[in-house]
C-alpha positions as CSV (number, residue, x, y, z in Angstrom):
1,X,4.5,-16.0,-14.2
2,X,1.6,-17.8,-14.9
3,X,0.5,-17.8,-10.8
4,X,1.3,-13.9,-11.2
5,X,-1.3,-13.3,-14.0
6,X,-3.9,-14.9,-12.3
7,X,-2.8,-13.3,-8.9
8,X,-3.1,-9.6,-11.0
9,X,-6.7,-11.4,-12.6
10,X,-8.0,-11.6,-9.5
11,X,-7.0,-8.0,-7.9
12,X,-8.3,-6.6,-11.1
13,X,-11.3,-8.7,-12.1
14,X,-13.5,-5.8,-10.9
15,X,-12.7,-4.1,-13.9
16,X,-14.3,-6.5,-16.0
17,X,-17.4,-6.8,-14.3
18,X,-17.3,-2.6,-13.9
19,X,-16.9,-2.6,-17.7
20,X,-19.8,-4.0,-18.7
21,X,-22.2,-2.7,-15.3
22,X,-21.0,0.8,-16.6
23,X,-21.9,1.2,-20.3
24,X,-24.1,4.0,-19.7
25,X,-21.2,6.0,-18.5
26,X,-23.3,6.7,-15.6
27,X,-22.0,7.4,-11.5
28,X,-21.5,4.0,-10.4
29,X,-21.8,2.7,-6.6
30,X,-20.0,-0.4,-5.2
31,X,-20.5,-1.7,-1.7
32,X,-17.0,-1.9,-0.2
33,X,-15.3,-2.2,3.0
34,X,-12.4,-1.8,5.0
35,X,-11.3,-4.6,7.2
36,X,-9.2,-4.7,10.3
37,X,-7.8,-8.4,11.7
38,X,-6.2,-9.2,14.6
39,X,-5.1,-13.0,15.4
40,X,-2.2,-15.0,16.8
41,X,0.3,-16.9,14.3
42,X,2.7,-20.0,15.9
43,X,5.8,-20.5,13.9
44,X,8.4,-22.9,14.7
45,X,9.5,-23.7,17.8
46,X,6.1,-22.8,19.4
47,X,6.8,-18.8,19.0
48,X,3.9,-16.5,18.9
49,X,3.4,-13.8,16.7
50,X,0.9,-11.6,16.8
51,X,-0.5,-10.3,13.0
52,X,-2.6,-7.5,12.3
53,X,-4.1,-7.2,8.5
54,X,-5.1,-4.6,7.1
55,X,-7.9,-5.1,3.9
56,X,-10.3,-3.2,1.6
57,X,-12.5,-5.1,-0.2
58,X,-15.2,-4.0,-3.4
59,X,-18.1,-5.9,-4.4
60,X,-18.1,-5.8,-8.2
61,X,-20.8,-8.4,-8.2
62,X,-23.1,-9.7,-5.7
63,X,-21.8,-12.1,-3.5
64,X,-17.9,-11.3,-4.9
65,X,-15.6,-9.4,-3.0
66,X,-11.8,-8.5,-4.1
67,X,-9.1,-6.1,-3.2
68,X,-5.9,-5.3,-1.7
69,X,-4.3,-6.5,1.9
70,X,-1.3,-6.1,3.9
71,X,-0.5,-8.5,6.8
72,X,2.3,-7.6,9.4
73,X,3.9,-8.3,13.0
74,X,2.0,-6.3,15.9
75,X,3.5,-8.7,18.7
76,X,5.8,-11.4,19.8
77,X,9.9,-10.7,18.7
78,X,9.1,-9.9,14.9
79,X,8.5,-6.3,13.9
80,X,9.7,-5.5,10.4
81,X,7.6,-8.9,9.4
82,X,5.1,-7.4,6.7
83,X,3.4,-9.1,3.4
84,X,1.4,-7.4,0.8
85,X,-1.0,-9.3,-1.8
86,X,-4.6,-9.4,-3.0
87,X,-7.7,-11.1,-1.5
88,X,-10.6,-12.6,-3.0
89,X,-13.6,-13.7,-1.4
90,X,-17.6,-14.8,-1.2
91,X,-19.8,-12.6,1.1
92,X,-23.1,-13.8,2.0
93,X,-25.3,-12.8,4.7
94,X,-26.9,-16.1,6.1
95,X,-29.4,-14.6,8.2
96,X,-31.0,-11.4,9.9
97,X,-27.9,-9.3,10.1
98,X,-25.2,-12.5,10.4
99,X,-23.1,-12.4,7.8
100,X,-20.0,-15.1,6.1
101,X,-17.0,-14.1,4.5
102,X,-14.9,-17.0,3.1
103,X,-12.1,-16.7,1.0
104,X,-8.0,-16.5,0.1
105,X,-5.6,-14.3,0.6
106,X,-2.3,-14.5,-1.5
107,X,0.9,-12.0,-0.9
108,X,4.7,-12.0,-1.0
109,X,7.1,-10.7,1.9
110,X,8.0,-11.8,5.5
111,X,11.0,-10.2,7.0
112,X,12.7,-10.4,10.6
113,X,14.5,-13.1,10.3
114,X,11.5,-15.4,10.3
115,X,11.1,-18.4,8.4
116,X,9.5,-17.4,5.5
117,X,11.4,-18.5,2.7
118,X,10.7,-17.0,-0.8
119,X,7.8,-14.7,0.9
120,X,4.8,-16.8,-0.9
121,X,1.8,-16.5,2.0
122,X,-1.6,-17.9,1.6
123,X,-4.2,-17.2,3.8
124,X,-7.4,-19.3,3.8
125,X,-10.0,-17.9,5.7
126,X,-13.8,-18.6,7.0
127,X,-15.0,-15.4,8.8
128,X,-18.6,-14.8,10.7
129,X,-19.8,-11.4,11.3
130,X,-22.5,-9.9,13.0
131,X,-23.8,-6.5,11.0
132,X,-24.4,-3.9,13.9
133,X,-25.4,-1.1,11.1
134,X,-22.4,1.2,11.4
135,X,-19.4,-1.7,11.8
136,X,-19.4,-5.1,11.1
137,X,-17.8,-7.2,13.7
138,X,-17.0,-10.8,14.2
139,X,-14.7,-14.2,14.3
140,X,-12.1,-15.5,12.2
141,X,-10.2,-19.3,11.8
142,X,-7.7,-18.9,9.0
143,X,-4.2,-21.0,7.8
144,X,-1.3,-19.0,7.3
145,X,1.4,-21.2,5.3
146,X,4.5,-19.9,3.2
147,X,5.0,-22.5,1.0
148,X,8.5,-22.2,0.1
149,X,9.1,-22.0,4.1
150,X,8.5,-23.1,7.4
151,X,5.6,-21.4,8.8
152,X,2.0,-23.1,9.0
153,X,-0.2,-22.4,11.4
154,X,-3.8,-22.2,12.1
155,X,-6.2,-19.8,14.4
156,X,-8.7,-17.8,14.9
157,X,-8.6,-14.3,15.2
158,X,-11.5,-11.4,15.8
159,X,-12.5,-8.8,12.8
160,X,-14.0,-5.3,12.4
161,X,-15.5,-3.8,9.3
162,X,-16.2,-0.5,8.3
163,X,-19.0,-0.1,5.4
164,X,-17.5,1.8,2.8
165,X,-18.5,2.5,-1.0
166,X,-16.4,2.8,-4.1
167,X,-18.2,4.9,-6.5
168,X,-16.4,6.1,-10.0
169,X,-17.5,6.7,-13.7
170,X,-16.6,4.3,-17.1
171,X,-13.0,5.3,-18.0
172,X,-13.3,8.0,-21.0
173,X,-16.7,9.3,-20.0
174,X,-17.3,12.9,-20.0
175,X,-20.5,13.0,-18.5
176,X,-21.1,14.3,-14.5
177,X,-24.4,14.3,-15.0
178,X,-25.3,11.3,-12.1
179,X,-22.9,12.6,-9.3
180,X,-23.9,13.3,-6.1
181,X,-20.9,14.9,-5.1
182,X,-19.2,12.1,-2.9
183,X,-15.8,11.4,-3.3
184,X,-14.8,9.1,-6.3
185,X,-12.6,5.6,-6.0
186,X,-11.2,4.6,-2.7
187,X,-12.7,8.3,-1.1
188,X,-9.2,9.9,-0.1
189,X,-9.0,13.6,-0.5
190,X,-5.7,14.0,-1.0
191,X,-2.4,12.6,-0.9
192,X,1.1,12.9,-0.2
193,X,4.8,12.0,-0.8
194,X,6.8,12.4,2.5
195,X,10.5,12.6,3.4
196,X,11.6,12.0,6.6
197,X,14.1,11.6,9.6
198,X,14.5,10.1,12.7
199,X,17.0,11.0,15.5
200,X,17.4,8.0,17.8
201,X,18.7,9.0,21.2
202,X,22.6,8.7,21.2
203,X,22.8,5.4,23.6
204,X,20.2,3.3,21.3
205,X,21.4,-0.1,20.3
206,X,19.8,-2.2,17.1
207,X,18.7,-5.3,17.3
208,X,22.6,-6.8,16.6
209,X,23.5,-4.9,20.0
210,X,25.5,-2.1,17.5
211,X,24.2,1.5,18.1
212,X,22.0,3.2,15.7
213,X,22.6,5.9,13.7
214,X,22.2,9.1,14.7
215,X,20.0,10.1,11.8
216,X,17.8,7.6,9.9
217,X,16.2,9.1,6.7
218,X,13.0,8.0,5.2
219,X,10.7,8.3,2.5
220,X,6.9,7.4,1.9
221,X,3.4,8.6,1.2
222,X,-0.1,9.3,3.0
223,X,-3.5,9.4,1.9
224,X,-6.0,11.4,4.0
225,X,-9.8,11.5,4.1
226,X,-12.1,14.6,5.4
227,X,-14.1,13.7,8.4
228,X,-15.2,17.2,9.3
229,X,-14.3,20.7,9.0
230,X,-11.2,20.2,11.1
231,X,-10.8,16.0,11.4
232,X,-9.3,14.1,9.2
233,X,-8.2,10.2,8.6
234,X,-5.1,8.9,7.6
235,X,-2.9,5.7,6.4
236,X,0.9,6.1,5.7
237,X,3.4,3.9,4.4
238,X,7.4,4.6,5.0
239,X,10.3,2.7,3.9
240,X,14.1,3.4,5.1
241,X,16.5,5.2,2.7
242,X,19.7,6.4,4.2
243,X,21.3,5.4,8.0
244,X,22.1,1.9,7.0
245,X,18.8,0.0,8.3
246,X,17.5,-0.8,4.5
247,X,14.8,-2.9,5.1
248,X,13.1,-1.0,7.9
249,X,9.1,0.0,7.0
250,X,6.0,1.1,8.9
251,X,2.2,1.4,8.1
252,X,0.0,3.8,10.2
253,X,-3.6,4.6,10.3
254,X,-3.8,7.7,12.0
255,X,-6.0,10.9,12.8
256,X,-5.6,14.3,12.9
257,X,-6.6,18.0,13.1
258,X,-5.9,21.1,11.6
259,X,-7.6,24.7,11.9
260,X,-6.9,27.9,9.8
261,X,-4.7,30.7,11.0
262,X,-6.2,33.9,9.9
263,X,-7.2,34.0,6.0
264,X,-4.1,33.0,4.8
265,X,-4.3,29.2,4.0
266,X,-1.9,28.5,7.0
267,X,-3.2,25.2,8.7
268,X,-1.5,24.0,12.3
269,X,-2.7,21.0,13.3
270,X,-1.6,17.8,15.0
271,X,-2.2,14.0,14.3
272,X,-1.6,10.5,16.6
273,X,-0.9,7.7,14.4
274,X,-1.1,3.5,15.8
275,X,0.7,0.7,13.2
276,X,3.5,-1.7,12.8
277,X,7.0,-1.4,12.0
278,X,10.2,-2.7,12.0
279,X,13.2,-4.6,10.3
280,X,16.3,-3.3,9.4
281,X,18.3,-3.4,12.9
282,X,15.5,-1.1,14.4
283,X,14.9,-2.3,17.5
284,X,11.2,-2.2,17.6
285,X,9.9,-5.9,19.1
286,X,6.8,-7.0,18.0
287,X,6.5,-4.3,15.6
288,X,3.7,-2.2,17.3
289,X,4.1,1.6,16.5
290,X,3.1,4.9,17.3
291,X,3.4,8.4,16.5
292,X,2.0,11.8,17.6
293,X,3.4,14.8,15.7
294,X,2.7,19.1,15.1
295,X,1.6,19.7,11.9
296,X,2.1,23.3,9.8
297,X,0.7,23.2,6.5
298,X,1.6,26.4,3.9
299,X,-0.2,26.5,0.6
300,X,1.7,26.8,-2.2
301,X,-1.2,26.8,-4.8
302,X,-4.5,25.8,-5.3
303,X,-4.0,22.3,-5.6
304,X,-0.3,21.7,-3.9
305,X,1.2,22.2,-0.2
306,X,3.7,21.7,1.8
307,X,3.6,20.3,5.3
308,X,6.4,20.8,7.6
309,X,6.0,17.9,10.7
310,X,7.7,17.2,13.9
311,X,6.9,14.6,16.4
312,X,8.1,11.6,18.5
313,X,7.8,7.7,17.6
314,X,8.1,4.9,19.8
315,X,7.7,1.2,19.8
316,X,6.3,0.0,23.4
317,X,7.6,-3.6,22.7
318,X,10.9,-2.3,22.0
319,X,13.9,-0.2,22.6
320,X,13.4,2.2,19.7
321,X,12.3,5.3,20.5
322,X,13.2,8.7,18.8
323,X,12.2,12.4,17.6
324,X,11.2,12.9,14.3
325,X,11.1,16.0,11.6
326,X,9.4,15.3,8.2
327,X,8.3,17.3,4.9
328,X,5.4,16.3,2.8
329,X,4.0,17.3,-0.6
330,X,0.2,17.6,-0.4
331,X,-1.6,17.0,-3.3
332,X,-5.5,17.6,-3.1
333,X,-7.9,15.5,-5.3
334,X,-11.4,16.7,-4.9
335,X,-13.2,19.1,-6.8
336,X,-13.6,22.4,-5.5
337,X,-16.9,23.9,-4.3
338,X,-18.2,26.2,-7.0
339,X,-15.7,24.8,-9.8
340,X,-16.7,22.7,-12.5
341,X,-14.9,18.8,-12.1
342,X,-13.8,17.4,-14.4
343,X,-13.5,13.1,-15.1
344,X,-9.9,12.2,-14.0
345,X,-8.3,8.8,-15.4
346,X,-7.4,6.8,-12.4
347,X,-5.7,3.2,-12.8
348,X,-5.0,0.1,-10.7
349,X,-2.6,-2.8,-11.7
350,X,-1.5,-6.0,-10.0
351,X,1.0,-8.6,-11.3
352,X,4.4,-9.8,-11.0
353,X,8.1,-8.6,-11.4
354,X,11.5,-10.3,-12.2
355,X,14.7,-8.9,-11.1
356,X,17.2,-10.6,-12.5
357,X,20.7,-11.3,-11.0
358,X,20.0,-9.3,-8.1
359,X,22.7,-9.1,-5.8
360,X,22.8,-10.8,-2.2
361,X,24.6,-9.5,1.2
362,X,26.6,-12.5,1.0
363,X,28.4,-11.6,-2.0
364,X,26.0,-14.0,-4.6
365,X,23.7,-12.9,-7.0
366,X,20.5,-14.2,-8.1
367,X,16.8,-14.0,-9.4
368,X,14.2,-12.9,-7.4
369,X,10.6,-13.1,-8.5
370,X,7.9,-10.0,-6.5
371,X,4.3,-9.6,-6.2
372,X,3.7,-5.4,-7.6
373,X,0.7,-3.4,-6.9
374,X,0.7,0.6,-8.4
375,X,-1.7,3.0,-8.3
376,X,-1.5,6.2,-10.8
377,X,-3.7,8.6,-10.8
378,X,-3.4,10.8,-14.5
379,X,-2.4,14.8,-14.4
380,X,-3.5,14.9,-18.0
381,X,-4.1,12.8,-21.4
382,X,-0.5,11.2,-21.2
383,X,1.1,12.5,-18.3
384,X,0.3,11.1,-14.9
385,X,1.9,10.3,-11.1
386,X,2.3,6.7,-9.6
387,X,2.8,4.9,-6.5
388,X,4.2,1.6,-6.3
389,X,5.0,-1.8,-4.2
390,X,6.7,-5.1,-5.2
391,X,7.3,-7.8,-2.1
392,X,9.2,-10.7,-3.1
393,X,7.4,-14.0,-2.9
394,X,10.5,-16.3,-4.6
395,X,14.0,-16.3,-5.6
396,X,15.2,-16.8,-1.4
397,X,14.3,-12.8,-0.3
398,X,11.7,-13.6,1.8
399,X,11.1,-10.2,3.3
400,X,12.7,-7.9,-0.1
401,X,10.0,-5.2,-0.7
402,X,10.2,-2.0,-2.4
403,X,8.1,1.2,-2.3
404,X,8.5,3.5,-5.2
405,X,6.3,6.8,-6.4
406,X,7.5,8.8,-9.7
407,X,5.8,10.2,-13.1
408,X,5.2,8.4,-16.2
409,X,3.6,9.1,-19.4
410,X,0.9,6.5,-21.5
411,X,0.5,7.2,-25.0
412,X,-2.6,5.0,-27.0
413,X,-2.7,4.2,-31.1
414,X,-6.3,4.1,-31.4
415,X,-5.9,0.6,-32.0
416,X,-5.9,-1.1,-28.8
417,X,-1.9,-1.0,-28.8
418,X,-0.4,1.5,-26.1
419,X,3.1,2.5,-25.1
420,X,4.4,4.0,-21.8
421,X,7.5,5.1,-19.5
422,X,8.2,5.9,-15.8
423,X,10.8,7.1,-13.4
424,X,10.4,6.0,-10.2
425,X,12.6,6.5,-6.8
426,X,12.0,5.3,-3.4
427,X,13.1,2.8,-1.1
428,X,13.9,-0.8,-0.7
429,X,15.8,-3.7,1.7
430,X,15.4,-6.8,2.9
431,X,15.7,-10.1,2.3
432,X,19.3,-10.3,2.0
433,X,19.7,-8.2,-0.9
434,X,22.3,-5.6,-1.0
435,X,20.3,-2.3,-1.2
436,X,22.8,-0.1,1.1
437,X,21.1,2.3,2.8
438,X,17.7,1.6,1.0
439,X,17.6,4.2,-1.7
440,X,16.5,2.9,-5.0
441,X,15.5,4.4,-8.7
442,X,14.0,2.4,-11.0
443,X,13.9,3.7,-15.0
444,X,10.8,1.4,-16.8
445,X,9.3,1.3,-20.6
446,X,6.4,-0.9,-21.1
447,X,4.3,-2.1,-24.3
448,X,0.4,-3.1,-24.1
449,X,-2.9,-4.0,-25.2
450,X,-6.0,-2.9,-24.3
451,X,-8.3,-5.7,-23.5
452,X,-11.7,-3.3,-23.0
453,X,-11.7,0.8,-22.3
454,X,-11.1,-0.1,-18.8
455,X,-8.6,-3.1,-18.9
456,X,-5.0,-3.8,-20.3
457,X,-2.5,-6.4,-20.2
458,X,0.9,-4.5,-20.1
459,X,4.3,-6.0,-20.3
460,X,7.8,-3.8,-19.0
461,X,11.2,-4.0,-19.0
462,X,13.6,-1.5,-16.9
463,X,16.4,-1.6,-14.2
464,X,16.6,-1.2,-10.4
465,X,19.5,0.5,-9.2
466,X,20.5,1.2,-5.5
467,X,22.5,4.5,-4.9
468,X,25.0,3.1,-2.4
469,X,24.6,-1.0,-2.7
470,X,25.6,-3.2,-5.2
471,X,21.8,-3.5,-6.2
472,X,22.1,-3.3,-10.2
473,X,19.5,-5.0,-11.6
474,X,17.2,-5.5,-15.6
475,X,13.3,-5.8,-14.5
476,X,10.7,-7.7,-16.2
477,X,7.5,-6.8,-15.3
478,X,3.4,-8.6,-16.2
479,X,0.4,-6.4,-15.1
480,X,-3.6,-6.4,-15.5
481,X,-4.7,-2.9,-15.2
482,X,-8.1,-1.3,-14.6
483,X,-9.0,1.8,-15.2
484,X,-11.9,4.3,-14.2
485,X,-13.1,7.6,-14.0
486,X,-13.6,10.0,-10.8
487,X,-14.3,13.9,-11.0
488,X,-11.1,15.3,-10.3
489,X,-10.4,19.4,-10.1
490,X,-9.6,20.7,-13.6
């Protein structure tokens, strides 16, 4: 627990610095960027494996950069092999337009059958970038070592960075005054919670040589920015939860288009999505993904719609390919031309999560330790919508993630104490733990203490509960949170 809380310190440290930058209550820029990484990991027996990360990074002070990652398996014999953790770092430029990134990575997961262990990865890292205005590209060496396993292994890899700028308001403020009308926190314009099925073709075989299922079900979510009138940009993040392949996930970065039939809010459009997946029996080799799909989205009010999607996926490295039909619920964030916005409470909150006697494919049970990341972002005072992801990093489920979104409600006493509860569903496998099909819910009450207006220490308790495994399990959960302010649509 105590590696945990500094884990969550780090992820959330902007908040402190934010805090105190942002008394004023005035718009607030950061410099940020994302970061995509390519290099080539050797595990045992002189395999390759070739791992893509994924990072976005904010500079709360000068020189300072911390965020989010997620590593996973683009090549070699080990799709399905993801991690998620945070990343902190110190960005200097040396000279002229030659910049230095050096820093550490920490995250929990794993998955295909590699030797991973708990899930614990570190990643030390030296990068060197050349600044050529619009992107950022450059050289990497980095170690990636699981501690509690057999993987070590240095390289170097290539990088490319997209300058980026997080921009928000001091939680509680009422005052718009300073905006300029770009979009607040990470810049998505909307999001989405997706449900989904594929249909592999009737002679596909898993990885274990058994055939597939005729119809896999998943669930996840997508976040979307604007480009243009009709282009937009996308990441998505899908878990399995019925056909018996728990522990099979993908993550996408995509883009799309959609134009307007007639004046009726009808939208037809089409994306192509590129990523990673695998695990669970899906036969998807060295994990690289992609999808292209139709797109019909229907309105359903001003600030909800539904999009009804059909495509095909395929893995190139692997046997799995298949059609695929999905649903999604659209929620849009950004204020409306012509409407007044209004400051909407957003929260981010790293830490660690116990789940206690949680039961094993093998028949066992026992304790497994994750690394949890949410994001909620508030419909009201109290009420608000989360999304959520624990990856284990101890307790021997090495690969064990789960991805959850639901609604909770936060209630404060004025006096720095504050109370809260959530219902979450989702999915979750891996790691040898006995999640059936993949489908999870997870009931959770927590108590806090607010350390400053924009950061808490929180402390939960609840239960994780498969619908068709013997999954049964109390949670304990440790969080930092931070908390800020974007306009929002009232």
């Amino acid at each position: 627990m105590r590696a945990a809380l500094r884990l969550a310190a780090l992820l959330c440290a902007p908040g402190l610095a934010w805090a105190q930058s942002g008394m004023d209550g005035g718009w607030r820029d950061r410099p940020a960027f994302g970061r995509l990484g390519y290099e080539t990991v050797t595990l045992p027996g002189d395999e390759k494996m070739g791992l893509v990360g994924m990072t976005y990074l904010v500079q709360p002070t000068e020189g300072l950069c911390l965020g989010p990652a997620v590593y996973g398996a683009a090549s070699g014999q080990r799709g399905g092999f993801f991690t998620v953790g945070a990343e902190g770092a110190l960005c200097t430029r040396l000279y002229g337009p030659l910049n230095v990134v050096a820093g550490l990575y920490v995250g929990g997961g794993g998955g295909a059958a590699a030797p991973q262990g708990g899930g614990l990865m570190l990643r030390p890292h030296v990068d060197l970038l050349w600044d050529f205005g619009p992107l950022r590209a450059g050289l990497s060496w980095s170690r990636v070592s699981f501690p509690n396993g057999d993987i070590g292994s240095n390289q170097f890899g290539v990088i490319l960075d997209a300058p980026l700028s997080f921009s928000y308001l001091q939680v509680g403020q009422s005052n718009l005054a300073s905006w300029r009308g770009q979009s607040g926190g990470i810049g998505f314009d909307r999001i989405l919670a997706v449900a989904g099925v594929y249909a592999p073709r009737g002679h596909s075989l898993g990885v274990s040589g058994t055939p597939l299922p005729s119809h896999i079900g998943y669930v996840g979510a997508r976040a979307e920015t604007q480009l243009g009138p009709s282009l937009y940009f996308g990441l998505e993040a899908n878990g399995a939860a019925s056909g018996g392949v728990d522990g099979y996930a993908e993550v996408l970065a995509g883009i799309g288009t959609a134009v307007p039939l007639g004046d009726s809010g009808v939208r037809l459009g089409g994306r192509v999505a590129v990523g990673m997946g695998g695990g669970g029996d899906m036969p998807t080799g060295g994990g690289l993904l992609g999808k292209v799909a139709l797109d019909l989205n229907v309105p359903l009010s001003r600030d909800f719609s539904l999009g009804l999607e059909a495509g095909w996926a395929s893995a190139p490295q692997g046997d799995f390919s298949a059609p695929f039909a999905s649903l999604g619920l659209r929620w849009a964030l950004d204020p409306l031309p012509g409407v007044p916005s209004v400051p909407v409470r957003q929260e981010w909150s790293a830490g660690a999560e116990m789940f206690f006697d949680a039961a094993r494919k093998t028949g066992s049970e026992r304790d497994l330790q994750s690394l949890s990341f949410k994001y909620s972002r508030f419909l009201g005072p109290q009420l608000y919508l989360s999304g959520q992801v624990q990856s284990a990093y101890q307790g021997g489920a090495g690969g064990f993630t789960v991805g959850l979104f639901g609604i909770g409600g936060l209630w404060r006493s004025g006096q720095g104490l504050l109370g809260g509860a959530e219902l979450l569903a989702g999915a979750a496998g891996g790691g040898g733990v006995d999640s059936g099909s993949g489908a999870v819910v997870k009931p959770m009450a927590y108590v806090g203490w607010e350390l400053t207006p924009a950061t808490s220490l929180r402390l939960g308790a609840g239960w994780i509960k498969s619908l068709n495994g013997e999954l049964s399990s109390p949670a304990l959960d440790l969080s930092m949170v931070f908390a800020f302010d974007v306009p929002g649509r009232p």
